[in-house]
Structure formats: C-alpha cells, structure tokens
C-alpha positions in Angstrom: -54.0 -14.4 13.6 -56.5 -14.9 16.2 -58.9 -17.6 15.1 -60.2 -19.4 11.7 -62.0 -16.8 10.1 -65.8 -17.9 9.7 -66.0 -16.8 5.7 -64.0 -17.8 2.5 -60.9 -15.9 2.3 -62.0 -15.1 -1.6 -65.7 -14.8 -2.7 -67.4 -17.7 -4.0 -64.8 -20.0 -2.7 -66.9 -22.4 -1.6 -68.3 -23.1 -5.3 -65.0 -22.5 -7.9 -64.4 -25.1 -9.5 -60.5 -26.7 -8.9 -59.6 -24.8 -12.1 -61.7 -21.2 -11.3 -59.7 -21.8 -7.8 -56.0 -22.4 -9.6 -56.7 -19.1 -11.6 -58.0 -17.4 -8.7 -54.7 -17.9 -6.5 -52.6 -17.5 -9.4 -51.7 -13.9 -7.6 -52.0 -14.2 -4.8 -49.4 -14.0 -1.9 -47.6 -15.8 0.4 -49.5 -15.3 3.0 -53.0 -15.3 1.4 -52.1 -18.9 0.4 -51.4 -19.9 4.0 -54.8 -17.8 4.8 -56.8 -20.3 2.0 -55.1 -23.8 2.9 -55.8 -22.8 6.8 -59.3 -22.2 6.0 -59.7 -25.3 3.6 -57.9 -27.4 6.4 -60.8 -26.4 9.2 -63.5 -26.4 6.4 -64.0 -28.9 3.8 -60.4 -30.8 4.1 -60.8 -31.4 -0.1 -57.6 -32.8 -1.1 -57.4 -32.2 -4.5 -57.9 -28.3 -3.4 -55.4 -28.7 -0.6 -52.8 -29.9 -3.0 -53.4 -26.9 -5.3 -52.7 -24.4 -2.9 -49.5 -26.2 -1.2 -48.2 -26.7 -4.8 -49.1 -22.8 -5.6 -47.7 -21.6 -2.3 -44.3 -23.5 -2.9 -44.3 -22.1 -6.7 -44.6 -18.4 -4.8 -42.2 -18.8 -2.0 -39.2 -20.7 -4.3 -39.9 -17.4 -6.1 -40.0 -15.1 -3.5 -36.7 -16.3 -2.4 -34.9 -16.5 -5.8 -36.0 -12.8 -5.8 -34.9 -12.2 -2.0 -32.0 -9.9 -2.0 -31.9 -10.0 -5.7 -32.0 -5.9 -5.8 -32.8 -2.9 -3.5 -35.7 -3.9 -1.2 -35.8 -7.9 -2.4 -37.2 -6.2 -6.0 -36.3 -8.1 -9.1 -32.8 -6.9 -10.5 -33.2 -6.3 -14.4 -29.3 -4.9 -14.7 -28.2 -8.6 -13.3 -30.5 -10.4 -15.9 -29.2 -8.6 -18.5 -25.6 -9.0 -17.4 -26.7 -12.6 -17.0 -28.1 -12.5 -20.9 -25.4 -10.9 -21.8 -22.6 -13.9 -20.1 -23.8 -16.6 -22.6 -21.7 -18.2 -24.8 -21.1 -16.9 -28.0 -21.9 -19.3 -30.4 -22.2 -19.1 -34.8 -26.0 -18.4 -34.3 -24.9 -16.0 -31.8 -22.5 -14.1 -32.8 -21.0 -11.4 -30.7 -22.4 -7.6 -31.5 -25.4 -9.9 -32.6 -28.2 -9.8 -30.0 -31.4 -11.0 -31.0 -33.9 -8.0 -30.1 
C-alpha cells in the first residue's frame, strides 16, 4: 500500500447516498472495506459513512473467521451444518425420521 489513492475506491462514491453506499459494500471484502474507510478517513471524514463501513467490516471479518478453518481451504463446511441440523433435539413437532424438507 503505498499511499491514499487519489480516486474513490468504487465509482460514484463521492455521491451514493448512505443507503446506495450500504448496498454497494454489502460484498465487498475485507480488505476492500479497509481500502473505503482509509479513503473516507483522508477524504471527507463523514461519520455517519465511517460508521457504516466499520460496522460492515466487523459483520465480514466475525464471518470470515467463523468460516476460518471451517473446511478445506477456510471454505464453508456444508457436511458439518448438516451434522449440526441433524444434532437437534427431537422434539413432538420434530419427530425423528421426520425432517422438514
């Protein structure tokens, strides 16, 4: 990372409103998050914008990590959510040999 690049990491940055910009980062990485709030920090400095990212760049990275090491490569593991799905309780609305599908 050599310096604060001089254009918006995303086009039109500069004018998305604070919801266009929330549905705009929604997929976004990691580290394209840290790329936006770096920029908004030595740009504008809008707080309502900064907040967004952090609380979108926490959101990624808590699931990044519940992911981590989850399978081969840090991919999600379907075969454990299943084995999870398949550890709850038994109960009369759930009856066993009675999966909802």
């Amino acid at each position: 990372m050599g310096g604060m690049a001089a254009t918006p990491p995303i086009p039109d940055y500069e004018d998305l409103s604070i919801r266009a910009l929330d549905e705009r980062v929604r997929p976004l990485p990691a580290e394209r998050v840290r790329e936006l709030i770096a920029y908004e920090e030595s740009h504008s400095g809008r707080m309502e914008v900064l907040e967004l990212l952090e609380d979108r760049l926490h959101s990624v990275e808590g699931r990044d990590e519940a992911h981590r090491g989850a399978g081969p490569e840090g991919r999600h593991d379907v075969a454990a959510d299943a084995a999870d799905a398949r550890a709850v309780p038994r109960s009369p609305e759930r009856p066993p040999g009675r999966d909802p599908s």
